[in-house]
N, C-alpha and C positions, 0 to 999 in steps of 0.2 A: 384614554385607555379604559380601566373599569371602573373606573373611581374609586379604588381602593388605596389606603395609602399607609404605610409603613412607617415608624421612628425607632431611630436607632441612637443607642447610647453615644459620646463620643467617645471613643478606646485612649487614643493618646493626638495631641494636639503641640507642635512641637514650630517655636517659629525662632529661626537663624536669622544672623543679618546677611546679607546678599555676599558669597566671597568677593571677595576685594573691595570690599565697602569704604565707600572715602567719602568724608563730607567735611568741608571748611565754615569758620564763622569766628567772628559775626562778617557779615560782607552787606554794604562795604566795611574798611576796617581802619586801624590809623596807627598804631604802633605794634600789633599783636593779631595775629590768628591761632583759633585753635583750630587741631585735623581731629578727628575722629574717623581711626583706620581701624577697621575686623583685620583679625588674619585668622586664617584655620589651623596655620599648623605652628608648634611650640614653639619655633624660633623662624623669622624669615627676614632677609634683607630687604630694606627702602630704602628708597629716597624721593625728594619731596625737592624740583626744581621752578624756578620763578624767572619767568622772562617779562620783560616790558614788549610794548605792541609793535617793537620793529626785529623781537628775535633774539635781542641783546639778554645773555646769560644774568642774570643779577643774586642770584642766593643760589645755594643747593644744600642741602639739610641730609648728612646720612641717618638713616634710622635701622633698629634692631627691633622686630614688632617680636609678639610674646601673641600664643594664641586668645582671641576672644577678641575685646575691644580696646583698642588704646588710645589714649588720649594726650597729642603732645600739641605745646607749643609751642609756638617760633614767633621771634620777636627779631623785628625790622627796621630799618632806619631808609626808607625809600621814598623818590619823590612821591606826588600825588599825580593817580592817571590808572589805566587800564595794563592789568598784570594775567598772566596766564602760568599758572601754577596745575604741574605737573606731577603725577604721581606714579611711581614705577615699583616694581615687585623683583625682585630677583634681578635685576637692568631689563625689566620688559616693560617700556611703559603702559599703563591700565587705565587710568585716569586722568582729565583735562578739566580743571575748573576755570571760569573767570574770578577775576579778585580785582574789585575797586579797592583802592586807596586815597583817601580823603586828606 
């Protein structure tokens, strides 16, 4: 262009966590995960499902999220092996993690 070049103040600078934000740990795990779930709005229903690798149901955890970040634990008594833990919002599911268990 002309080689002229502009800076500008920053106005405002604002960072969210992603809606539906869900992350689990530590993974793998052995007695205990934590979820760290965002929710946007002041009250929303969860729930937080664990299947082992052939489908079979094995936990389901309801939860009451509260807006911003939440932080729950779940504590388990499951063999060791590959788990697939589910996350749903309102009964829609959102989210699919893998979960070792040592």
């Amino acid at each position: 262009l002309d080689g002229e070049k502009e800076i500008f103040k920053t106005i405002v600078a604002e960072c969210y966590p992603q809606a539906y934000d869900f992350k689990i740990y530590p993974n793998p795990a052995n007695m205990e995960v934590t979820l760290l779930i965002s929710s946007e709005n002041e009250e929303e229903n969860a729930s937080i499902t664990l299947f082992d690798q052939v489908g079979k149901l094995c936990l389901t955890k309801t939860l009451v999220l509260k807006k911003g970040l939440n932080t729950v634990i779940v504590p388990f008594s499951l063999q060791p092996g590959l788990y697939l833990v589910r996350y749903s919002q309102n009964n829609v599911p959102v989210k699919t993690h893998k979960l070792l268990i040592n």
